[in-house]
Every structure is written in structure tokens, then in C-alpha cells.
BAFI-3210 file (N, C-alpha, C; in Angstrom, 3 decimals, decimal comma, padded with zeros to 6 digits):
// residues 143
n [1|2|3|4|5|6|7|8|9|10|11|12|13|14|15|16|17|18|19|20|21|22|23|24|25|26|27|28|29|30|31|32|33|34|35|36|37|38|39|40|41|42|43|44|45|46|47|48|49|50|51|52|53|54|55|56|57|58|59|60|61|62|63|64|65|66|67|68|69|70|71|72|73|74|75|76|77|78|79|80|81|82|83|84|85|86|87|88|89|90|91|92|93|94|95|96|97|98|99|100|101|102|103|104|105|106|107|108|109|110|111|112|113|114|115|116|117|118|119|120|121|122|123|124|125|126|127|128|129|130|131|132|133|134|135|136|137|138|139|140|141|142|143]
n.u [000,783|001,969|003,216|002,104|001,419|004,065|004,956|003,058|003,877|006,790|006,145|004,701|006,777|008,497|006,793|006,347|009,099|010,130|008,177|008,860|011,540|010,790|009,614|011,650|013,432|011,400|011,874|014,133|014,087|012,642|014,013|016,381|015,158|014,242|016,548|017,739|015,708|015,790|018,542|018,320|016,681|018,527|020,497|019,050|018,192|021,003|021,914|019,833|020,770|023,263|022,751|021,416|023,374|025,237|023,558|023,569|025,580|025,089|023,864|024,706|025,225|027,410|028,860|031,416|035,079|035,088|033,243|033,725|036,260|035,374|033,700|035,667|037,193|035,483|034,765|036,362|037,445|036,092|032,818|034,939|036,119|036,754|038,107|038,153|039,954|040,721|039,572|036,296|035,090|035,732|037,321|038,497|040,305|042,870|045,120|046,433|044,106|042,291|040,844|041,183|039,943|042,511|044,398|047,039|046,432|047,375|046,545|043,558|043,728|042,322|044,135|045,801|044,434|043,148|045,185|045,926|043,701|041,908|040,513|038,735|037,718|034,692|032,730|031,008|029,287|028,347|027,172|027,754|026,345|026,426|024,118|023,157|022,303|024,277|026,331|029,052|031,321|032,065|032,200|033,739|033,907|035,468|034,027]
n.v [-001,196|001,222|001,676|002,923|005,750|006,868|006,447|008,123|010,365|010,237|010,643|012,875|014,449|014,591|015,549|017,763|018,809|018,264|020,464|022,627|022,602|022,581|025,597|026,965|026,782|027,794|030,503|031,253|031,118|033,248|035,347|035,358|035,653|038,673|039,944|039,931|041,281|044,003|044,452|044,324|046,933|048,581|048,782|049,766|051,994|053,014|052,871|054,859|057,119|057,610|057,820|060,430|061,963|062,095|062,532|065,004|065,146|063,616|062,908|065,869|069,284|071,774|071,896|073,012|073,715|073,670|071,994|069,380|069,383|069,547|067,061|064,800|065,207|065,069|062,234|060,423|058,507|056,592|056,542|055,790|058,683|059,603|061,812|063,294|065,441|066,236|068,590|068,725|065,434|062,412|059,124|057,768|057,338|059,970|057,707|059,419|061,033|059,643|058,949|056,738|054,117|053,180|055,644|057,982|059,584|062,009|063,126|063,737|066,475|069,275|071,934|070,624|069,568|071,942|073,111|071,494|071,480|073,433|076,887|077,910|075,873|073,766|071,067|068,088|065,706|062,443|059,531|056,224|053,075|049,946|046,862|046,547|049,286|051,056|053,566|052,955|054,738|058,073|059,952|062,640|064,613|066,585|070,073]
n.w [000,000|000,380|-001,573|-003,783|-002,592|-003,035|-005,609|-006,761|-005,612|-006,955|-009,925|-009,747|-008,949|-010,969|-013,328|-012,578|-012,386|-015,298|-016,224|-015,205|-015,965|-019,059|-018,599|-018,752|-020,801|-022,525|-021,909|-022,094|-025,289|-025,496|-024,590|-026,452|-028,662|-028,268|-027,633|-030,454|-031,830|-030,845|-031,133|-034,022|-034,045|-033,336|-034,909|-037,028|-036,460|-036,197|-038,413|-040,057|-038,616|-039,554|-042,086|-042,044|-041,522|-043,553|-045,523|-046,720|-048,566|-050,862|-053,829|-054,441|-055,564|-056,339|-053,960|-051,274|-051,174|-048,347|-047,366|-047,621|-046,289|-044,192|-044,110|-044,189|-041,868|-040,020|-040,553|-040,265|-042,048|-041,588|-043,498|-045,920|-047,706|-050,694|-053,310|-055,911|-057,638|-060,297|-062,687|-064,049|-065,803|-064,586|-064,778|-062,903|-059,150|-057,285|-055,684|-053,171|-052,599|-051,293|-048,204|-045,739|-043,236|-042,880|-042,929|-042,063|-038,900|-038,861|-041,294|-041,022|-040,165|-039,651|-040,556|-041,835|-044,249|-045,072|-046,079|-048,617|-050,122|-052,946|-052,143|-053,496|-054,966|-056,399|-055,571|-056,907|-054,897|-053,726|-052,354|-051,422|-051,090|-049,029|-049,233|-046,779|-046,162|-045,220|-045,207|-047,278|-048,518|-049,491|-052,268|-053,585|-056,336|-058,723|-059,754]
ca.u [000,000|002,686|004,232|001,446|001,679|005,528|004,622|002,404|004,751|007,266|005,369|004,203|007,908|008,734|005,933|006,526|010,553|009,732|007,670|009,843|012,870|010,149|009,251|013,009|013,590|011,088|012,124|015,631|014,086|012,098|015,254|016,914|013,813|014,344|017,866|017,572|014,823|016,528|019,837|017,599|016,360|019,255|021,604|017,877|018,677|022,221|021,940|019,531|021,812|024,638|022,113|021,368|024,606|026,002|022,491|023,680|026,510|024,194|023,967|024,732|026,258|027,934|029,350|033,052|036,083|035,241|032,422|034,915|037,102|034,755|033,318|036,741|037,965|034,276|034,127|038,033|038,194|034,564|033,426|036,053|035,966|037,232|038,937|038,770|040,424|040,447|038,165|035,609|034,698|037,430|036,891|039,849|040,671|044,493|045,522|046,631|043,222|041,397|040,734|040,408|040,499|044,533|045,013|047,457|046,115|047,626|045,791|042,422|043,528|042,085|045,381|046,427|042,857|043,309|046,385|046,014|042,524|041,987|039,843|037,631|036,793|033,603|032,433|029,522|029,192|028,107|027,198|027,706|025,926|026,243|023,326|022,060|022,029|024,884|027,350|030,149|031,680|031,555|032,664|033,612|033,932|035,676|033,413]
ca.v [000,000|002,117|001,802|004,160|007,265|007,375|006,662|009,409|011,592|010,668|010,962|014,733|015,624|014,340|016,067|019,175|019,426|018,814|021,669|023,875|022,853|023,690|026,999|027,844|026,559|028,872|031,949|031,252|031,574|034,920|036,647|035,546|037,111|039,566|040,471|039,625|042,603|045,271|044,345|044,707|048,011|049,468|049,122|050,646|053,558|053,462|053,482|056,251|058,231|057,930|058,678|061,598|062,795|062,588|063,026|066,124|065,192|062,713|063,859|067,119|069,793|073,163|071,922|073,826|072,382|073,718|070,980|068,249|068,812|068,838|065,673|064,177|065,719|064,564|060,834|060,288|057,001|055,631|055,949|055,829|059,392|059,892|063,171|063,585|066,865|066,776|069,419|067,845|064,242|062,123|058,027|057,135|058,598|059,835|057,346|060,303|061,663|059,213|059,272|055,391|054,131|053,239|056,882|058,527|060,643|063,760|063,579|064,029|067,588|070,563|072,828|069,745|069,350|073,099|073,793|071,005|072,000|074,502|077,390|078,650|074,953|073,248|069,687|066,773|064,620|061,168|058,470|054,656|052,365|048,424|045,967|046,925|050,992|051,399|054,520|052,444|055,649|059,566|060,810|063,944|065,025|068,396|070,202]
ca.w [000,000|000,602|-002,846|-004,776|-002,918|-003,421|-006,947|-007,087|-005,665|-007,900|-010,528|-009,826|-008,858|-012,049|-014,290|-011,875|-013,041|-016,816|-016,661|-014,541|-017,520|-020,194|-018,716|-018,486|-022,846|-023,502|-021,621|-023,146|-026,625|-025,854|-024,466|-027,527|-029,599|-027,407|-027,630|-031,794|-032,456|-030,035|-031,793|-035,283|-034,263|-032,519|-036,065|-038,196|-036,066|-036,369|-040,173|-040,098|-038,287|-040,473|-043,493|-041,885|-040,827|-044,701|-046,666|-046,992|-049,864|-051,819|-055,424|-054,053|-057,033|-055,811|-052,492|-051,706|-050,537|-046,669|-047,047|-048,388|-045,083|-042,881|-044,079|-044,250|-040,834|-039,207|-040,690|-040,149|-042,473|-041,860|-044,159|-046,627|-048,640|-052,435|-053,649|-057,594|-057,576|-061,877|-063,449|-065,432|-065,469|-064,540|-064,232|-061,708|-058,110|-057,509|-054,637|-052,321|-052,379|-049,881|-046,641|-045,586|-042,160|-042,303|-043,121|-040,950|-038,151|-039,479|-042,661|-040,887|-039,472|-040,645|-040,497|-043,389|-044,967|-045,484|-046,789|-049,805|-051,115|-053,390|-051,525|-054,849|-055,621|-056,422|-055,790|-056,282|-054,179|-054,387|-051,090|-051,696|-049,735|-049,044|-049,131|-045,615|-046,660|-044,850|-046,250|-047,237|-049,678|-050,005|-053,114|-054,291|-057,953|-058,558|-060,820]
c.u [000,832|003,345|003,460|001,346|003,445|005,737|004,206|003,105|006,010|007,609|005,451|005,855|008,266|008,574|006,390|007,948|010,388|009,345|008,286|010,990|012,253|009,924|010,705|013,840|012,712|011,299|013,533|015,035|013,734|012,801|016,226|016,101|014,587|015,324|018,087|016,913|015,201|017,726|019,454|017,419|017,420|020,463|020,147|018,323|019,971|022,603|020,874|019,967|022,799|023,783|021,782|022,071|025,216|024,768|023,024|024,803|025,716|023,469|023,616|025,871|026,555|028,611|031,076|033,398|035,900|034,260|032,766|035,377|036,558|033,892|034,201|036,877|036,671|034,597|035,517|037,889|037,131|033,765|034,055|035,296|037,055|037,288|038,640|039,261|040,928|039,372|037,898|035,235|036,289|036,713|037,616|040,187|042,206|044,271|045,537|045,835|041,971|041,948|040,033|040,950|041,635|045,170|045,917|046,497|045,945|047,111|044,260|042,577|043,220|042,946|045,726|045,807|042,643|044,020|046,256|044,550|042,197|040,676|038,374|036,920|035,637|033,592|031,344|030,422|027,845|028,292|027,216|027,198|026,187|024,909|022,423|021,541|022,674|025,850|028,624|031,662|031,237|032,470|032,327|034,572|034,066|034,671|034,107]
c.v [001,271|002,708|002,941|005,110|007,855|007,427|007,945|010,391|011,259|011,118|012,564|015,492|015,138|015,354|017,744|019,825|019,457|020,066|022,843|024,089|023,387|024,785|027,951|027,693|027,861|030,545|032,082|031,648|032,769|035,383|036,808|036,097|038,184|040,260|040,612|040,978|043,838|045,105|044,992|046,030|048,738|049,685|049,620|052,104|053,649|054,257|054,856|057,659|058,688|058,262|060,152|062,440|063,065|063,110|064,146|066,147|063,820|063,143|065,090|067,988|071,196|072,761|072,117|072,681|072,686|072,319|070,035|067,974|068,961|067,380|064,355|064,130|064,991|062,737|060,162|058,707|056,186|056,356|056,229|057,372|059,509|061,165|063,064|064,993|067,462|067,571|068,802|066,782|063,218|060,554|057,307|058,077|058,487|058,831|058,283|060,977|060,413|058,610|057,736|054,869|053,853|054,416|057,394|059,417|062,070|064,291|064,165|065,615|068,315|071,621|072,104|069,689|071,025|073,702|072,946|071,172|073,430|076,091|077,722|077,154|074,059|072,000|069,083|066,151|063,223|060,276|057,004|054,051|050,722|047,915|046,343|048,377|051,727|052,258|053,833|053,797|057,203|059,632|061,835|064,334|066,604|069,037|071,399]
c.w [000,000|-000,912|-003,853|-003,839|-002,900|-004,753|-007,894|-006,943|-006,314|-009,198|-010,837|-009,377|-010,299|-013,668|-014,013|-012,941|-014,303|-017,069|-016,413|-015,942|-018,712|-020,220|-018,732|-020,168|-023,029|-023,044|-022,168|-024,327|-026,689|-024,982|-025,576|-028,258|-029,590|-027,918|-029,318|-032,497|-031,728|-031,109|-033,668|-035,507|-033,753|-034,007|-037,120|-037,482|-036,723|-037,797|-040,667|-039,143|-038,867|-041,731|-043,294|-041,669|-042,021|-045,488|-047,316|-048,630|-050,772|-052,918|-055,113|-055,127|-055,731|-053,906|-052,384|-050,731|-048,701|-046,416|-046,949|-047,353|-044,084|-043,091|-043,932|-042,450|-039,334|-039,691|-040,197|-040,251|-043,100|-041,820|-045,268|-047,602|-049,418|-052,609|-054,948|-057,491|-059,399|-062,176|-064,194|-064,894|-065,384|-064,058|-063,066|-060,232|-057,748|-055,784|-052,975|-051,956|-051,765|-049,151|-045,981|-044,087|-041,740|-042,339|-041,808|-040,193|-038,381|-040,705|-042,509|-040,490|-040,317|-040,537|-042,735|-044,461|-045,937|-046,652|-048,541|-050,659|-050,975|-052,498|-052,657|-055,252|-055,445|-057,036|-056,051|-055,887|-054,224|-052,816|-051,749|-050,918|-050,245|-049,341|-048,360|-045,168|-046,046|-045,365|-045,874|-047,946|-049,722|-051,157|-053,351|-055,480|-058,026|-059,959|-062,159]
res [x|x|x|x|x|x|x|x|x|x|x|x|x|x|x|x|x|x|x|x|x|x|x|x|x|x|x|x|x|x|x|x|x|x|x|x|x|x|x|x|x|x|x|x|x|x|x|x|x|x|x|x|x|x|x|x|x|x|x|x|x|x|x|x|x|x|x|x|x|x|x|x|x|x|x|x|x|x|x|x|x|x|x|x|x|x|x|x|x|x|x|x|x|x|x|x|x|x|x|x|x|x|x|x|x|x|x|x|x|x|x|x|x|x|x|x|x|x|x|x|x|x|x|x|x|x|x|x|x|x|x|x|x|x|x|x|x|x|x|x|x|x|x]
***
């Protein structure tokens, strides 16, 4: 007689812990959710921050060279800006004219940024983006 209510109770501690381990699987999956759609929305911002922070040179005509080094001197590398400094249309950029994150230090200053662009000249500009609409690219096209 003794043997069914130790049954029973091992039984219900049994059924009990299953359920305790199931309710602890599924709170694991909805913190991963969790952590998955915060992580989702926290780089949708990010990228509409950085669209908003360059929009401003995105098939943009008449922009001078003070605009150039402060976009240089602000992004310092990332992300990568392009120089054409040819009048006209020009298909190639000179080497020495971008600004990519191995750049030295001293290339981002505006003392340096200064002294090598022309003061009278006029650029477009041009944004590149990746896949996920991220600005991988500024160019600027001397006009």
C-alpha cells in the first residue's frame, strides 16, 4: 500500500521538473527574440543616423572644398571618402586623395585638410551604400 503514494509523488515531482525545464527553454528563446529585435532596431537607427549625418553630400552639385574637409575631418576614415580633384569628369581617383580608415592621423587635421585644397573649388558629391544601406563611400567630384 505504501508503494502508490511514493509513486504518485514521484510521478508529480517528475511532471513538476519537466515543466519547470520547459518553462526555463522557452524563456531562453524569448530573451533571444528579445535580444535579436533590439539588436535589429538598434543598427535601423544606427543606419539612419549615419544617413542623416552625410544626406547632406548625396547627389549634391555646388558643395566647396570647406564641405569636403569637414566631411573628411568629421568621418576620419569611416566611411572611406574619395577626392577627384580633376576638373571635369574624370573616371579614376588619384591614390593620395582618400581618406580610408589606415590613413594617418595627421591627414584628418584641418590645419592639413586646409592647406592642400583649393579654396575657390567646387564639388559633387556622391554616397555609396552596401546591401544593408549602410554609407560604405563619399565621393567627391571636382566640378
Amino acid at each position: 500500500m505504501n508503494e502508490w503514494p511514493a509513486a504518485i509523488w514521484a510521478g508529480i515531482s517528475a511532471m513538476t521538473a519537466a515543466l519547470v525545464l520547459s518553462f526555463i527553454v522557452v524563456l531562453g528563446h524569448l530573451a533571444s527574440d528579445s535580444a535579436r529585435i533590439q539588436q535589429d532596431d538598434d543598427n535601423a537607427v544606427a543606419i539612419v543616423k549615419e544617413l542623416r549625418k552625410y544626406s547632406q553630400f548625396n547627389e549634391t552639385t555646388g558643395l566647396h572644398a570647406q564641405d569636403v574637409i569637414s566631411a573628411i575631418a568629421e568621418a576620419r576614415g569611416t566611411p572611406e571618402i574619395w577626392v577627384d580633384t580633376d576638373i571635369g569628369v574624370s573616371t579614376t581617383f588619384n591614390t593620395n586623395w582618400k581618406w580610408v580608415s589606415s590613413t594617418p592621423p595627421a591627414k584628418f587635421g584641418t590645419a592639413y585638410l586646409t592647406s592642400i585644397f583649393p579654396i575657390t573649388a567646387i564639388y559633387d558629391g556622391h554616397l555609396t551604400k552596401d546591401a544593408n544601406g549602410a554609407i560604405t563611400q563619399i565621393e567627391f567630384r571636382r566640378q
